[in-house]
C-alpha positions as CSV (number, residue, x, y, z in Angstrom):
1,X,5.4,-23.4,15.3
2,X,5.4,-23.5,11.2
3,X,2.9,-21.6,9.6
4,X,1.3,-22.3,6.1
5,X,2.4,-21.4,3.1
6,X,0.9,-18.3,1.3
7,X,-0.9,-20.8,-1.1
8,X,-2.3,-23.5,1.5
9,X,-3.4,-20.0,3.6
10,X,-6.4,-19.2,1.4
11,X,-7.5,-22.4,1.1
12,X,-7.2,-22.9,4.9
13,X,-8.8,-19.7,5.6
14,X,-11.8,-20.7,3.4
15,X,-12.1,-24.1,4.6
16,X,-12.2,-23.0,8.3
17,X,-14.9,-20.5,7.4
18,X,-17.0,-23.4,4.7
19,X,-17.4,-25.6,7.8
20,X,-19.5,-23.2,9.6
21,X,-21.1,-22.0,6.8
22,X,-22.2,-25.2,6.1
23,X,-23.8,-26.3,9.5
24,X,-26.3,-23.2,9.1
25,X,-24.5,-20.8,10.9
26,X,-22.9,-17.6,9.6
27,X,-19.2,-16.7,11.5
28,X,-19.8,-13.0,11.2
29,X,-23.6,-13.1,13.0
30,X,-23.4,-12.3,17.1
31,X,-24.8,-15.5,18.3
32,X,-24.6,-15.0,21.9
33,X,-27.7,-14.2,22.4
34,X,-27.5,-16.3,25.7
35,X,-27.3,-16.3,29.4
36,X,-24.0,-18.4,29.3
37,X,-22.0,-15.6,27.2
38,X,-22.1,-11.7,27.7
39,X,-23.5,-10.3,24.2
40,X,-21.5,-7.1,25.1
41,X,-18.3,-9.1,24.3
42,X,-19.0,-9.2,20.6
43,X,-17.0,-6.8,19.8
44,X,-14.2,-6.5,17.1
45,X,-11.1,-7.8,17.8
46,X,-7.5,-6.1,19.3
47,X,-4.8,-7.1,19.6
48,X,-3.7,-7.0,23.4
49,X,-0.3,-4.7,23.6
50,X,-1.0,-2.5,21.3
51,X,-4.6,-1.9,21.3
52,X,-4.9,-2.2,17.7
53,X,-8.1,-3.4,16.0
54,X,-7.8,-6.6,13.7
55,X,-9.4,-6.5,10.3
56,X,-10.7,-8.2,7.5
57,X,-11.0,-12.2,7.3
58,X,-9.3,-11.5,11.1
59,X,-12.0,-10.8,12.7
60,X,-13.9,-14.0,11.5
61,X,-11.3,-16.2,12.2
62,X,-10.8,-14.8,15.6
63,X,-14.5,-14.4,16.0
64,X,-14.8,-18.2,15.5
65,X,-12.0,-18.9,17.6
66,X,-13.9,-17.0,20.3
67,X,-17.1,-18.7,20.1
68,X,-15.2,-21.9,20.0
69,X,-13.6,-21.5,22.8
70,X,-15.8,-19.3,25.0
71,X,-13.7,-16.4,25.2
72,X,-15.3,-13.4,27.0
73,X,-12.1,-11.3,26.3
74,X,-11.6,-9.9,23.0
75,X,-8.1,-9.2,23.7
76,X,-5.3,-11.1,21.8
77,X,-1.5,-11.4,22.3
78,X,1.5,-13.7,20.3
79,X,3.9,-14.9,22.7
80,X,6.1,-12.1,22.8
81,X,3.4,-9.9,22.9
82,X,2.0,-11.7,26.7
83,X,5.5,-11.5,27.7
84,X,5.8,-7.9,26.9
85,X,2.8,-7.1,29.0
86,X,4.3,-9.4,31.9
87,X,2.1,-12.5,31.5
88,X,3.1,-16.2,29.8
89,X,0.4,-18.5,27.7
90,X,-0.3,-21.5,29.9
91,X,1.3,-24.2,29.3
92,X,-1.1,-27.0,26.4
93,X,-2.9,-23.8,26.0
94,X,-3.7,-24.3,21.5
95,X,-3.3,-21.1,19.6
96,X,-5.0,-19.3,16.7
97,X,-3.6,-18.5,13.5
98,X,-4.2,-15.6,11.9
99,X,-3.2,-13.4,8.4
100,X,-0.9,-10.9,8.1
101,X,-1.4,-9.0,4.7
102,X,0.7,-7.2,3.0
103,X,-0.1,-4.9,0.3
104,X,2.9,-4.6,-2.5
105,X,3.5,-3.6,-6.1
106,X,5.6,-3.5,-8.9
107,X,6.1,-2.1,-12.1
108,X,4.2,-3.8,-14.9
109,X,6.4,-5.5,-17.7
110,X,5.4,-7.2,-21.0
111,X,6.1,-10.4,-22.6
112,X,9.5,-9.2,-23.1
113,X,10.2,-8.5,-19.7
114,X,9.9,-4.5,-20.7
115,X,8.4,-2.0,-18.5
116,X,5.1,-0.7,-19.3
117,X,4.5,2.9,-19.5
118,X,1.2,5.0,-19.1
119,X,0.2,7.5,-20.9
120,X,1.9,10.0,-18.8
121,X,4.9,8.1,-19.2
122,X,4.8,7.0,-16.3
123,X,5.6,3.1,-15.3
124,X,2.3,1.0,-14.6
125,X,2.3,-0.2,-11.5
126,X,0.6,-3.9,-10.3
127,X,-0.6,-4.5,-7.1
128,X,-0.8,-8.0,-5.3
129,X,-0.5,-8.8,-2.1
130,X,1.7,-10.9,0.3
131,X,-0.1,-12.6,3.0
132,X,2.0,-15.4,5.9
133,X,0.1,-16.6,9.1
134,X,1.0,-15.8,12.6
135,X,-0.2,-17.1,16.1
136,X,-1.9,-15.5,18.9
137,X,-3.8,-16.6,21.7
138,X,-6.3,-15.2,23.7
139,X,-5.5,-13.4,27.4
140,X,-8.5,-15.9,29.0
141,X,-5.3,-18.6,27.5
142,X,-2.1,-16.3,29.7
143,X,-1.3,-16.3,33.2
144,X,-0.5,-12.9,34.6
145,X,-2.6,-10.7,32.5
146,X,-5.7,-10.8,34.5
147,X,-5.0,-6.6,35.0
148,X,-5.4,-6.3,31.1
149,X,-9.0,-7.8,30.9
150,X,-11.9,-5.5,30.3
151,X,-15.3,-5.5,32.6
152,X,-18.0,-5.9,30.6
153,X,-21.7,-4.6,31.1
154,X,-24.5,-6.8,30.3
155,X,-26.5,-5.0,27.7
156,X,-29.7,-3.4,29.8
157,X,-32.9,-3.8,28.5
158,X,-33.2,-0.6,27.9
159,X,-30.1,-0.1,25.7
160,X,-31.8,-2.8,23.8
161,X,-34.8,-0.3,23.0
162,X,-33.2,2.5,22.8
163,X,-32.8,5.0,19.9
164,X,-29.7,6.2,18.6
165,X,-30.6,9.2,16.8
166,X,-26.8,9.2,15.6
167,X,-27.5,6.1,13.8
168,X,-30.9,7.0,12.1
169,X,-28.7,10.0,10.7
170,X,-26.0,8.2,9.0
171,X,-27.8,7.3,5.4
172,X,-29.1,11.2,5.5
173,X,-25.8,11.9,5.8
174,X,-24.5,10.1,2.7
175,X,-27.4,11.6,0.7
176,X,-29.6,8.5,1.2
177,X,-33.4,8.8,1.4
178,X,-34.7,6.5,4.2
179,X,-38.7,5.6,3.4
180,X,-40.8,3.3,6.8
181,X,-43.4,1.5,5.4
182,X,-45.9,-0.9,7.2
183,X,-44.3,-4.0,5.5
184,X,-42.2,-6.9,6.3
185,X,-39.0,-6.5,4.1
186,X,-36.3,-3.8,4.2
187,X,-34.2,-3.3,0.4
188,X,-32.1,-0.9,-1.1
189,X,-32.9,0.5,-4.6
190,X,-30.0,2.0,-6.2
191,X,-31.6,4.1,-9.2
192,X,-33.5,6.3,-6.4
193,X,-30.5,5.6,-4.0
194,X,-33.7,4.6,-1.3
195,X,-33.5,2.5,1.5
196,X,-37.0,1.1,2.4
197,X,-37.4,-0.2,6.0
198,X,-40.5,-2.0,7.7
199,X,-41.7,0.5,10.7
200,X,-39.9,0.5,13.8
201,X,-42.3,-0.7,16.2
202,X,-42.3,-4.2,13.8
203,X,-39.0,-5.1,15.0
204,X,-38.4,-6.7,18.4
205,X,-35.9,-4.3,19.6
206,X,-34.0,-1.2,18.5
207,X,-30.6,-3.4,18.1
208,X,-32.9,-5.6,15.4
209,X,-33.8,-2.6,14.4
210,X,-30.5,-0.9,13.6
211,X,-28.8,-4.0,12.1
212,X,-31.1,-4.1,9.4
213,X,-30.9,-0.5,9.0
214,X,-26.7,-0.8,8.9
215,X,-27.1,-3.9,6.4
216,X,-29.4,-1.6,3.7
217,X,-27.0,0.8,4.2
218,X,-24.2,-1.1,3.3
219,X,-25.4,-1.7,0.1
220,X,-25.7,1.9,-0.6
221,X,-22.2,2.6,0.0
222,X,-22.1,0.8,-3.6
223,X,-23.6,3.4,-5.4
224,X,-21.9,5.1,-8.4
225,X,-21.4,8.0,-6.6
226,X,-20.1,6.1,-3.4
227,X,-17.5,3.1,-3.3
228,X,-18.9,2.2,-7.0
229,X,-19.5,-1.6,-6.5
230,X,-20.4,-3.5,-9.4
231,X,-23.5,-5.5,-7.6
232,X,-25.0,-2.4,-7.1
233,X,-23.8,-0.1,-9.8
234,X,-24.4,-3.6,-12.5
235,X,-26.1,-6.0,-10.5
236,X,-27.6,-9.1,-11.8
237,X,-30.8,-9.0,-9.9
238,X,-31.5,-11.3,-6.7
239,X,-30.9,-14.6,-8.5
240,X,-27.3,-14.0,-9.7
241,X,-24.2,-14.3,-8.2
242,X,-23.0,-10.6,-8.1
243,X,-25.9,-9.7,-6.1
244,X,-25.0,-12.8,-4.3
245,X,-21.5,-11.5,-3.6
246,X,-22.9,-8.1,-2.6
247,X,-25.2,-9.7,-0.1
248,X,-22.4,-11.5,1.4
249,X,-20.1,-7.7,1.2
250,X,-23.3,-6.3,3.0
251,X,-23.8,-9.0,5.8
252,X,-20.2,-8.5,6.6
253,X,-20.1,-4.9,6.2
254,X,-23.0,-4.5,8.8
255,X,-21.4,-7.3,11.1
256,X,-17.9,-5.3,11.5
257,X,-20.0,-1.9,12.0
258,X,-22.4,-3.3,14.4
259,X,-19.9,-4.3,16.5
260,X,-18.1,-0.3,16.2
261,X,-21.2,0.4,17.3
262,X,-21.8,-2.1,19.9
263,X,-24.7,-3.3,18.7
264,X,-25.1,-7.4,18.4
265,X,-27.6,-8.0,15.6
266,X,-29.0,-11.2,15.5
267,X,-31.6,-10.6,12.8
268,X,-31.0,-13.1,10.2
269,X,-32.8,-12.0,6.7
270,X,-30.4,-13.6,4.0
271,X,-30.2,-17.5,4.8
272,X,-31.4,-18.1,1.8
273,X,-27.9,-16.7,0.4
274,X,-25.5,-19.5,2.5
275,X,-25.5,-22.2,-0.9
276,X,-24.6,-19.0,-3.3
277,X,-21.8,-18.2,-0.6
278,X,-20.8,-21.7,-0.2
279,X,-20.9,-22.7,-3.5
280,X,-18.9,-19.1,-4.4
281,X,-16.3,-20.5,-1.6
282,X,-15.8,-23.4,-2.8
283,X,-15.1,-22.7,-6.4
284,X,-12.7,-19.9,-5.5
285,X,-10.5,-19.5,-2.3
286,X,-9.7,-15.8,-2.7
287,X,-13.6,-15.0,-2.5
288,X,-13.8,-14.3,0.8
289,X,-10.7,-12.0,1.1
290,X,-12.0,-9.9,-1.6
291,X,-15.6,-9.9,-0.2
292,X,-14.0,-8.9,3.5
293,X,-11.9,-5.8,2.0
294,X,-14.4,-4.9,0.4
295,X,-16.3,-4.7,3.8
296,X,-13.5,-3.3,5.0
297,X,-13.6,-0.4,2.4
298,X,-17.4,0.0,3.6
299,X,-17.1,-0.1,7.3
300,X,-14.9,2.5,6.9
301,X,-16.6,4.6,4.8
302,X,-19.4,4.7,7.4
303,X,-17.4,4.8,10.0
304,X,-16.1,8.1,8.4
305,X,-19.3,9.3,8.3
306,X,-20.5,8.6,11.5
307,X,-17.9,9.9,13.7
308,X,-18.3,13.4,11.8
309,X,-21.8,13.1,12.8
310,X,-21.1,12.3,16.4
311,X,-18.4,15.6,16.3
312,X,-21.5,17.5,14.5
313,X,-23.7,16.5,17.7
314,X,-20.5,17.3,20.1
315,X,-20.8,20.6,19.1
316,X,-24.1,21.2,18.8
317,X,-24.2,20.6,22.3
């Protein structure tokens, strides 16, 4: 099975994730919100025999590839990987490629083919990255690996409404003021470093809830004296295209920690953004890579953050 070439891949990539985009639908958004598919299995992707999560622009395209499909399992092997674990893909069964990155660099060299020293006299170093596809499929597509799948609870109503004081501490934690006011938009404002959030009891359940909360947050792990992103730190307002791009580094950011978190927000506040994200898409094919490390950067910022917390809590207790 031939995989693409490094060039045809982010164009591929960002061609699989256009056509959703432009029926409406946003690949990152738990849409299971259904009695055919357990909402508890929106969770982030791992790979099957080593139990390691998949990130970045791997999570969408497995996501899809999940949805597509019906998958309940979130598990995901290669070939070798199902054999390993004593199970065979089934026979016609169609697999899903995915991006293996690869962070290199070099030292930096002039016109002249010279390396380029710093000021230390040290050689500058350029970073770029190598990225080849691979296959996997998912366990619901092996025979033999039925011992490997996970049970999963439906999500009770009352998980649904409950409050996660763990959660409602995570922007105190990073020095951000959280304001409730009777009103129906949440924002971030980065020159008080403020997020402003309608009151609880106006959303429909605590998940709702949260996932806005986890969005506005996002965006303040842009401040200056955060992850430093320029639409927050230099943003061009709501109409421009960094803010555009920040909205789209948000939305994802809030996507992969909900589903950390286990919490499947389908609370969509930014459809008015899907032309700036298509039209971003289309006229560059490297736009969401750098928009999903990005996320990446973020999730794990918070993710930091919020497991101190729940150690804080741990031994409080």
């Amino acid at each position: 099975m031939k995989s693409s070439t490094q060039s045809d891949l982010y164009q591929k990539v960002t061609d699989k994730i256009l056509v959703v985009l432009e029926t409406g639908t946003k690949p990152w958004q738990c849409p299971w919100d259904n009695a055919n598919v357990n909402v508890s299995s929106f969770q982030l992707p791992c790979n099957g025999e080593s139990g390691r999560l998949y990130s970045g622009v791997n999570i969408m395209l497995l996501w899809m590839a999940q949805i597509e499909n019906g998958f309940t399992q979130r598990k995901w092997v290669t070939f070798k990987g199902a054999r390993n674990l004593g199970g065979s893909v089934r026979s016609g069964e169609k697999a899903t490629e995915i991006i293996l990155y690869r962070p290199m660099e070099t030292e930096e060299k002039d016109d002249d083919g010279n390396i380029v020293y710093d000021e230390n006299g040290e050689p500058k170093m350029k970073r770029f990255a190598v990225i080849r596809g691979f296959y996997v499929f998912n366990i619901e597509q092996c025979e033999g690996l039925d011992e490997h799948y996970e049970h999963i609870e439906p999500a009770s109503e009352e998980l649904k409404f409950a409050l996660r004081p763990e959660l409602n501490a995570l922007p105190l934690k990073m020095g951000v003021i959280v304001q409730h006011r009777p009103q129906n938009q949440a924002y971030y404002q980065p020159s008080s470093d403020v997020i402003v959030m309608p009151e609880q009891t106006q959303f429909d359940s605590a998940e709702q809830y949260y996932g806005v909360l986890l969005h506005e947050t996002a965006h303040a792990t842009g401040h200056r004296t955060r992850l430093n992103r320029v639409g927050i730190t230099n943003s061009d307002k709501f109409s421009g295209e960094k803010y555009a791009f920040e909205e789209l580094i948000a939305e994802l950011t809030s996507a992969f920690t909900c589903a950390h978190l286990g919490i499947c927000n389908t609370y969509d506040q930014n459809a008015a953004y899907l032309d700036s994200w298509i039209k971003c898409l289309k006229s560059d094919k490297h736009a969401i890579f750098r928009a999903t490390a990005a996320a990446r950067e973020a999730t794990d910022y918070l993710m930091d953050i919020f497991e101190n917390e729940e150690l804080d809590l741990a031994e409080a207790n």
